[in-house]
N, C-alpha and C positions, 0 to 999 in steps of 0.2 A: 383547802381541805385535802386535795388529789398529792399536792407535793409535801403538805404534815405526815401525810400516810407513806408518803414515798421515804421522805425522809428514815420514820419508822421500819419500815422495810428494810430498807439500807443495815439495821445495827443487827439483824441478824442474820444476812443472805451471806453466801458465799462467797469471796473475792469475784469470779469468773465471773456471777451473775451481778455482782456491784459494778461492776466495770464493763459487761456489756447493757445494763440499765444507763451506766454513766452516759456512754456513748450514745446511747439511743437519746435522752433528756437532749443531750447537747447539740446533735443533728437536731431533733425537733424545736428546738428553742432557734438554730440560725436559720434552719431551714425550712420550719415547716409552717411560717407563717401565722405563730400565734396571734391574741388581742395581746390590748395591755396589760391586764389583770394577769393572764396566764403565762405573759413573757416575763415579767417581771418578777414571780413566783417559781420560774424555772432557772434565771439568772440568780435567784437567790439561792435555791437546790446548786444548781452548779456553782456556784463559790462557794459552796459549803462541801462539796466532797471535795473541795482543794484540802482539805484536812483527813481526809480518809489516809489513815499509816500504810494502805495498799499502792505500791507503784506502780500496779496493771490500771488499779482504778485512774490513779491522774496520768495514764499514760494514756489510755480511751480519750481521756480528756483533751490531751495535748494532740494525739491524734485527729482529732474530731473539727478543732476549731485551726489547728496549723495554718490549710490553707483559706480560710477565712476571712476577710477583708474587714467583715462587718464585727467580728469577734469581740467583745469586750475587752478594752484596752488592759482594765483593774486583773481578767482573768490572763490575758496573752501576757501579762509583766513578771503573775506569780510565778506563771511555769517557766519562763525564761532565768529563773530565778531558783529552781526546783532542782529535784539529782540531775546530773549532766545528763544522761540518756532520756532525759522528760526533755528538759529544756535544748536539747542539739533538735529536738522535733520543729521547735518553733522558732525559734534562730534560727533554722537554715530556712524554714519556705514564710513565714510570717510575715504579713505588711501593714501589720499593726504596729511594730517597732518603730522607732524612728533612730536615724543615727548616733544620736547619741546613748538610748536603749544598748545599740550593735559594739560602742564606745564603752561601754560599762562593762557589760558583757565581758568583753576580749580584758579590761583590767582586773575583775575577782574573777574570770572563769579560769578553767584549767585548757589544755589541750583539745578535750572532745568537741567542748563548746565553742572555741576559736578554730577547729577545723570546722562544725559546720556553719559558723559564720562566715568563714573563708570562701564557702561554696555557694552564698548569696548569688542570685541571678542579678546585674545592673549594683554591684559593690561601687560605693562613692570614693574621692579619692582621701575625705576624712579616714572612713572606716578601713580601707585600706593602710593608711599612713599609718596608723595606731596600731596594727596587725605588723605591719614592720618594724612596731618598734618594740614590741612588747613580746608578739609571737613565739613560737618554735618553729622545728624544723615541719613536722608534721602540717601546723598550719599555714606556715609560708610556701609549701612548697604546693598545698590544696590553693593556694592564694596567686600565685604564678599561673596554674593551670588553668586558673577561671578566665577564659577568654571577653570574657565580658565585666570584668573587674577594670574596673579606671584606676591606673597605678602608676605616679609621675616617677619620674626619673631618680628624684632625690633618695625615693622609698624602696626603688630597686635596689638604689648605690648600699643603702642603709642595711638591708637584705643580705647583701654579699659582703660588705662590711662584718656584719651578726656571726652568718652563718655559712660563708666560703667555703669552709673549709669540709661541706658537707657533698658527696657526689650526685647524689640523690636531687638536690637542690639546683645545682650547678646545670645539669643535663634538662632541666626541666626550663630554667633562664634564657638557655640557649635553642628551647626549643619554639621561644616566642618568636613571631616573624616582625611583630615590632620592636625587637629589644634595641634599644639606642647604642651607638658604637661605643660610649663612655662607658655605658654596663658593660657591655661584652670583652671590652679591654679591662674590666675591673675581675670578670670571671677570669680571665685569660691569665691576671698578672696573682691571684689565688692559685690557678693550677700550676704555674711557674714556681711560685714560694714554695706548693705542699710536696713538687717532685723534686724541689730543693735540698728542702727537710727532710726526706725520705732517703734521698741519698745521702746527705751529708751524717745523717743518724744512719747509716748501714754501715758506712765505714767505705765509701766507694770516692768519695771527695773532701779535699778538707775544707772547713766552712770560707774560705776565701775564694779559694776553687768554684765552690758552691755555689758562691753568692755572684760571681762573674757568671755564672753558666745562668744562673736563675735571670739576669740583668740585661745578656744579651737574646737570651732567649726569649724573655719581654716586647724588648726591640726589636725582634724578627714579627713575632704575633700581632705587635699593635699595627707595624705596616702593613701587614696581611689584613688585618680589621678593617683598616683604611683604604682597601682599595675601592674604587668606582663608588666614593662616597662622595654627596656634592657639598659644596662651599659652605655651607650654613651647618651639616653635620660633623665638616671638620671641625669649625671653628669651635665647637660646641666640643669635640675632643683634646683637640689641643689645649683647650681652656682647664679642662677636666683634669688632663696630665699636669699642667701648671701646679694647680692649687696642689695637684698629690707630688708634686717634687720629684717628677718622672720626665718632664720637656726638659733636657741638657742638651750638650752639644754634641754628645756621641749618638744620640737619637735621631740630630737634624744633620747630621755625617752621612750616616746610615741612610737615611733616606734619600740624600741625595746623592750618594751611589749606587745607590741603587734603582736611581731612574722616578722616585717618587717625589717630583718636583711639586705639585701643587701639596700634599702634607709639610712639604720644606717652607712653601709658599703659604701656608695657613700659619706654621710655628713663628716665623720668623717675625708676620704681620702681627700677633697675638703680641712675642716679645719686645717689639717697636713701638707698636700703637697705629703703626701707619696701613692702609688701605691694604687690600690684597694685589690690588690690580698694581699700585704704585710698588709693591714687594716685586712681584714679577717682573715687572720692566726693567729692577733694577737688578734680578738676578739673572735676567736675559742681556743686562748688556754688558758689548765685548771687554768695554774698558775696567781695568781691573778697582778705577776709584769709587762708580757707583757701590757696588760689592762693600768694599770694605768699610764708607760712611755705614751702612746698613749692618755689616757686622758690630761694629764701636756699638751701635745702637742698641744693639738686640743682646749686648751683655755678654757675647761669646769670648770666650781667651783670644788673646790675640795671637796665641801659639798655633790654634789652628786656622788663623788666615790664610796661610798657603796651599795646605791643603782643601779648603773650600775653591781655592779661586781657580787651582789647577783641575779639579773635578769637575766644577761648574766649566769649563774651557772645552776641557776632554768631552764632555756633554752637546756643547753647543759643537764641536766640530766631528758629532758624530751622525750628523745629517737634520739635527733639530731647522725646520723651515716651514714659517706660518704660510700660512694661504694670503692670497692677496685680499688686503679689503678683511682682515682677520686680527684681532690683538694676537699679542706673543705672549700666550699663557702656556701654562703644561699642560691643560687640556687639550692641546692641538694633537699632540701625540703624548700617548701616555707613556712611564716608562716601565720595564723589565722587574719583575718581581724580583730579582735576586741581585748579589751584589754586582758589578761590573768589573772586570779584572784590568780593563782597557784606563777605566777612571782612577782605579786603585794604583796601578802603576805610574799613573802622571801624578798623583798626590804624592806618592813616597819620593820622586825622582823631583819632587818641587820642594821636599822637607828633607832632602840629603844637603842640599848646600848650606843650610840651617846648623848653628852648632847644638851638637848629638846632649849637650847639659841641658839643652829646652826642649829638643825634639823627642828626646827619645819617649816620652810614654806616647806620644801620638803615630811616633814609627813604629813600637808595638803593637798599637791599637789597630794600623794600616796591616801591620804586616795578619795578625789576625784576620781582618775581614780578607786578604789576599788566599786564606789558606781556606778561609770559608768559602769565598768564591770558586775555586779551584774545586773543591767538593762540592759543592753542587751543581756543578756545570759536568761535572764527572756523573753524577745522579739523574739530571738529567737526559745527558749522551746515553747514560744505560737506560734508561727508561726509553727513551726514543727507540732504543736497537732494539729492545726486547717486544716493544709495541709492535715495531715493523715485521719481525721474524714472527710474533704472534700473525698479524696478517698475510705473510707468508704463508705459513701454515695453514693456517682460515683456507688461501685458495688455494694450494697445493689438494688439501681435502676435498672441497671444492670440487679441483677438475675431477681425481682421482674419481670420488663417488657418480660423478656426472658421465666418466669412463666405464666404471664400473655396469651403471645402470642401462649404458645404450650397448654394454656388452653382452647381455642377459638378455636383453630384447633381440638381438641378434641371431643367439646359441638358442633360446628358449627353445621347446620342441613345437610348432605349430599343428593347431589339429587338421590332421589330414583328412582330403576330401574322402568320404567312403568311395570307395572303387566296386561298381557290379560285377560281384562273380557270376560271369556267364561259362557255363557247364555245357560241354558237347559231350553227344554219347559216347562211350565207347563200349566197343563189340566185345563183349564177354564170352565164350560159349559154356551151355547150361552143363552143370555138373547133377549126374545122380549121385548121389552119398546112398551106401548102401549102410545096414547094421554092423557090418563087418570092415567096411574100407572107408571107415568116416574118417580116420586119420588122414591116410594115403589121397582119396577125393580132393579135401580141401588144400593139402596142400601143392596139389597139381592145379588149383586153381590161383595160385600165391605165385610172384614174382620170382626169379631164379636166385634172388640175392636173400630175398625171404626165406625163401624154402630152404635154404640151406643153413641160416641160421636158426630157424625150427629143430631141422634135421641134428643140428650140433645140438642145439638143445635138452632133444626126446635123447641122445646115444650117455645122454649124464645123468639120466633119470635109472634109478636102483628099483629093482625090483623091491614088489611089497616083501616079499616071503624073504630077503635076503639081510634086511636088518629092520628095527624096528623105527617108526617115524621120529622123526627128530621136531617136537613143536617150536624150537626155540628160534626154529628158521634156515640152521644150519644144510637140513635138507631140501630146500626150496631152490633154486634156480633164476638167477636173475636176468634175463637178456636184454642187452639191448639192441634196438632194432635200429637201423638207420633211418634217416628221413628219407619219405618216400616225396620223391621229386618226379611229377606230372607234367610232361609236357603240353598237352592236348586234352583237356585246357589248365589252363594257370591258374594258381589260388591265389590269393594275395599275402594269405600268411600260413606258413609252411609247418606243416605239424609238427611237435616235439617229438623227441627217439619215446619209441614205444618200449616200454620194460614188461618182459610176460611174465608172470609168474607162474610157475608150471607144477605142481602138486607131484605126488607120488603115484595118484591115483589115475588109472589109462582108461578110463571111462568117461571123465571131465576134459581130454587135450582136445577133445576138437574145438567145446565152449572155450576155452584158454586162449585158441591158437584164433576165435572170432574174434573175442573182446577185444585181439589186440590188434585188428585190422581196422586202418583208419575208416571215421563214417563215413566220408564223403564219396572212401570206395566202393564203399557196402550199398549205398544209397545211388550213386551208378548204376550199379550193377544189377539192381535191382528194375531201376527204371526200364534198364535196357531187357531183361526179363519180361517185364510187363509187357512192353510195347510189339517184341516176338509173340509173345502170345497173343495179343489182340491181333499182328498180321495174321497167324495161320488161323 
């Protein structure tokens, strides 16, 4: 009866209130514990607003039961099924789906829907798989980022296969800390291709140019991929480069002048068939026969025998020496990320006796890697000088500041101890100032260098009656007075010159000629007053 009337309700309320009624039905129905009569009665009300033409209303909806476990599989299918912004609600947090639900999904959905199926928590490596093959960029690169997504090898290669050529994608591949070295040489040889094409479409190389620069610059990357990877993820590389037409001979050159003997050591075992460890021994020993069974083997030209056998030499007699009680593999000592100029010069100097109709593309090829080497041994050398005069500097500064700092501790002013002025009297004798001789008075009681400068003073002073005052200062008077230096007793800091200012007016000079008598004399003088008079 309660949900006939609901239902009725429903056909004339307001979106806003159909869709937070919705929501409310639907919490109440998973959560709130009805019988059976009334659950069953509320499941029917909520599949029945799956028909409401409001998409607030089935969005309450899709909201509501999203993260629900117990949801109604009939209700979690329609919305998955519903506008992409209903159905992205329950694809991405729903665990009422099941895989092949997330499988369908990703084949009639658009983008919105397969990025937030991409964003699944604990993604299988089905639903993954199908997301790489079908996806966009959008969703694979939401699908990369999920760390908790199981995503083999195949579905990555697939990935970058698809959509390489995207940066977005690319930076996200690489930012996985599992990414297998077979991806990350597949990202590696897309960024090579697209800076190819970029050049060669500016007008900067011609596509032959191009396609050498893109080929060697492959072969620089993949050995850089390669480093300090162990036995089981080369093998798993070199296998990778096989099927893609990428392991040749100028690849396993490269590496082994360049000091990268165990990838020489994985390629060569890959193209033989035979052991890694039984590869090694036989490109560790001195004799030049084992080598060369091993090249016939491995499919290489025979053009560049010479040059293997002379780098592999130049190699061993550059201090390569196992431990005792140690196999002779390259993991004993690794080698030198960059070419070797030492290797490269016994290869060219072992393929000059050779007639130049066979040799020459591989004296080419040597003499390239000799000019590469030389530059980057140059890049290096500046890199080091510039490292070093950086730390130069670093401690130049360094001391400087640390000179600097114990310089100013040094000069700083320290506060000094206060010193007691201890004041002795001195004998004044008492002056009467009369109404008439107040000028004359005081200054017979003023020093003789005082008094005289007073005296120069008062003889500049204009009568009133002779011109009129000047406010502007013009008729003022400015003296200065020297500092008055006391022997008996000592001050510690010595007064500044006195300036008097002396008016027009001859009824104000005696105040004028006080003011500018320092205290400490007035306040003597005074004591010494007092203490006369308490004698008599």
């Amino acid at each position: 009866m309660i949900i006939r009337q609901f239902l009725s309700w429903t056909r004339d309320a307001s979106i806003d209130r159909r869709a937070e009624a919705a929501a409310a039905l639907t919490r109440a129905y998973l959560y709130g514990g009805l019988d059976a009569g009334a659950a069953r009665d509320a499941q029917s009300a909520i599949l029945a607003l799956l028909d409401d033409p409001a998409l607030a209303v089935r969005r309450a909806l899709a909201q509501a039961c999203a993260g629900c476990a117990t949801a109604p599989r009939s209700l979690v299918v329609a919305l998955a099924g519903d506008h992409p912004d209903i159905a992205a609600l329950v694809l991405r947090r729903s665990s009422v789906l099941t895989d092949a639900d997330l499988v369908d999904g990703i084949a009639v959905g658009c983008e919105t829907t397969r990025t937030a199926i991409a964003g699944r928590l604990g993604l299988s490596h089905a639903v993954a798989g199908a997301m790489a093959e079908i996806g966009g960029v959008p969703s694979l690169t939401t699908l990369v980022r999920n760390r908790s997504a199981r995503i083999t090898t195949g579905s990555l290669l697939r990935m970058v296969e698809r959509h390489g050529d995207d940066a977005g994608l690319r930076n996200a591949l690489t930012l996985r800390a599992d990414l297998p070295l077979e991806v990350r040489q597949a990202v590696t040889a897309r960024v090579a291709a697209s800076l190819s094409a970029f050049a060669i479409a500016s007008g900067w190389l011609t596509p032959a140019r191009g396609e050498r620069a893109s080929r060697e610059a492959l072969e620089r990357s993949t050995l850089e991929v390669s480093a300090g990877a162990d036995g089981a993820d080369l093998a798993r590389l070199v296998s990778h480069l096989r099927i893609r037409g990428q392991l040749n001979a100028g690849l396993i050159l490269r590496a082994i002048l360049s000091g990268r003997m165990a990838f020489a050591e994985a390629a060569l075992s890959d193209l033989t068939g035979l052991k890694a460890d039984r590869v090694a021994g036989l490109m560790h020993d001195p004799s030049a026969s084992g080598f060369a069974a091993l090249h016939r083997r491995a499919g290489l030209p025979p053009v560049l025998l010479p040059a293997f056998a002379a780098a592999l030499s130049a190699w061993r007699e550059a201090g390569f020496q196992a431990e005792p009680g140690q196999a002779k593999t390259s993991q004993a000592k690794p080698g030198n990320a960059t070419l070797s100029r030492r290797m490269i010069e016994r290869a060219l100097t072992a393929c000059e006796t050779m007639p130049l109709a066979e040799t020459q593309s591989v004296m080419a090829l040597l003499a390239r890697y000799e000019a590469e080497a030389a530059r980057e041994e140059v890049r290096v050398t500046a890199k080091a000088m510039e490292e070093k005069e950086s730390r130069e500097t670093r401690t130049r500064m360094q001391i400087l500041d640390a000179e600097w700092r114990l310089a100013q501790q040094l000069v700083s002013p320290r506060p000094a101890q206060p010193v007691p002025l201890v004041l002795q009297p001195v004998r004044i004798d008492a002056v009467t100032i009369e109404q008439g001789q107040a000028m004359e008075s005081v200054l017979d009681a003023l020093s003789d260098g005082l008094r005289a400068s007073v005296r120069e003073a008062r003889a500049q002073v204009r009568p009133l009656a002779a011109a009129p005052i000047d406010l502007t200062g013009h008729d003022l008077v400015t003296i200065d007075v020297p500092s008055i230096v006391v022997s008996q007793p000592e001050f510690d800091i010595v007064p500044d010159a006195v300036r008097i200012e002396i008016g027009v007016s001859p009824t104000h000079e005696a105040d004028a000629i006080l003011d500018a008598i320092p205290g400490a004399l007035i306040a003597s003088y005074r004591a010494d007053r007092d203490r006369m008079r308490l004698a008599a």
